[in-house]
C-alpha positions, -999 to 999 in steps of 0.1 A, spaced: -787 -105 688 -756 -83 682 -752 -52 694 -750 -25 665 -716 -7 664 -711 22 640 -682 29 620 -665 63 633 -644 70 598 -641 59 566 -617 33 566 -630 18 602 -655 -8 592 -637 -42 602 -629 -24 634 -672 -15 643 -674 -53 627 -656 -74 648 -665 -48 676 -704 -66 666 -694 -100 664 -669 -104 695 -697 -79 720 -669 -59 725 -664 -18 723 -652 -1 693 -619 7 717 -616 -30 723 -618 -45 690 -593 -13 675 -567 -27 698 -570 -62 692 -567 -55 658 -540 -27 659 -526 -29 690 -508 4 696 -503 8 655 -515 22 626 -550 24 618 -567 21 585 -580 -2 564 -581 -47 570 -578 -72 556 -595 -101 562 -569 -119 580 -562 -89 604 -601 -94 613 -597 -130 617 -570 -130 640 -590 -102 665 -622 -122 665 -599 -149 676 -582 -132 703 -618 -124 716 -627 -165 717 -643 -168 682 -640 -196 663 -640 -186 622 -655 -215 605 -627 -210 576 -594 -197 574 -608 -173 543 -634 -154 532 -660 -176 514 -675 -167 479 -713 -164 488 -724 -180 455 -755 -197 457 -754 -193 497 -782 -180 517 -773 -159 547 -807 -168 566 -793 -204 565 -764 -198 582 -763 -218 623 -738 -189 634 -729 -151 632 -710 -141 602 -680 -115 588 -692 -102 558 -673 -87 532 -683 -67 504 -687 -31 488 -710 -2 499 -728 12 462 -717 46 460 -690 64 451 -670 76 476 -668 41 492 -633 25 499 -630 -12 476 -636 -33 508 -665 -31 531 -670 -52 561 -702 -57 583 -721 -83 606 -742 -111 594 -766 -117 627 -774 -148 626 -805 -144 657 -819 -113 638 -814 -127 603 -801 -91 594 -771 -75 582 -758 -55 605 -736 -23 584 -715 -5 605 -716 20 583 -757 24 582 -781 20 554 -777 53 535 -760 32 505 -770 -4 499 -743 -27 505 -735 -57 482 -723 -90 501 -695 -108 482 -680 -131 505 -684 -143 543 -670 -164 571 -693 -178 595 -678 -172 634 -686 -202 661 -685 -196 697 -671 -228 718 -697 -224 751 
């Protein structure tokens, strides 16, 4: 199961994300993604590239529509991407699909509900 990571401000949730997915500290993943930079919001191929540097393996090079997918039938951990329902939320959410758990892990906690729009699953090479 992944370890929950909370978000620590507003614009940090790729960061706690891939923090979930890769077992790595918030610290960890922030420089893997930012390095010595700016932080703020991600994009999706920002995230990508960190979960890579950690080992993972994203299943897809982009963020997949979920359609008519089920996350419960999913072999592997997932990025999620989608929008917390409230209004002070940014456009872009990210969280963790937990794949042992079948839950949604939301870096950001469950005091908003938050709407899953797209995904890319993340393989782990033993």
């Amino acid at each position: 199961m992944l370890k929950w990571i909370y978000q620590r401000k507003q614009t940090d949730c790729g960061v706690a994300a891939v923090a979930m997915l890769c077992d790595a500290t918030y610290d960890e993943a922030k420089a893997a993604i930012f390095g010595d930079g700016r932080v703020g919001i991600t994009s999706s191929g920002e995230l990508l590239a960190a979960i890579r540097e950690f080992g993972g393996r994203p299943l897809s090079e982009r963020c997949i529509a979920v359609a008519d997918t089920h996350l419960p039938d999913l072999e592997n951990h997932a990025l999620l991407k989608g929008k917390l329902l409230c209004e002070e939320s940014e456009p872009v959410h990210w969280a963790a699909w937990d794949c042992q758990a079948q839950a949604i892990r939301d870096p950001y906690g469950f005091d908003y509900p938050f709407k899953v729009t797209h995904f890319v699953e993340i393989a782990w090479d033993e």
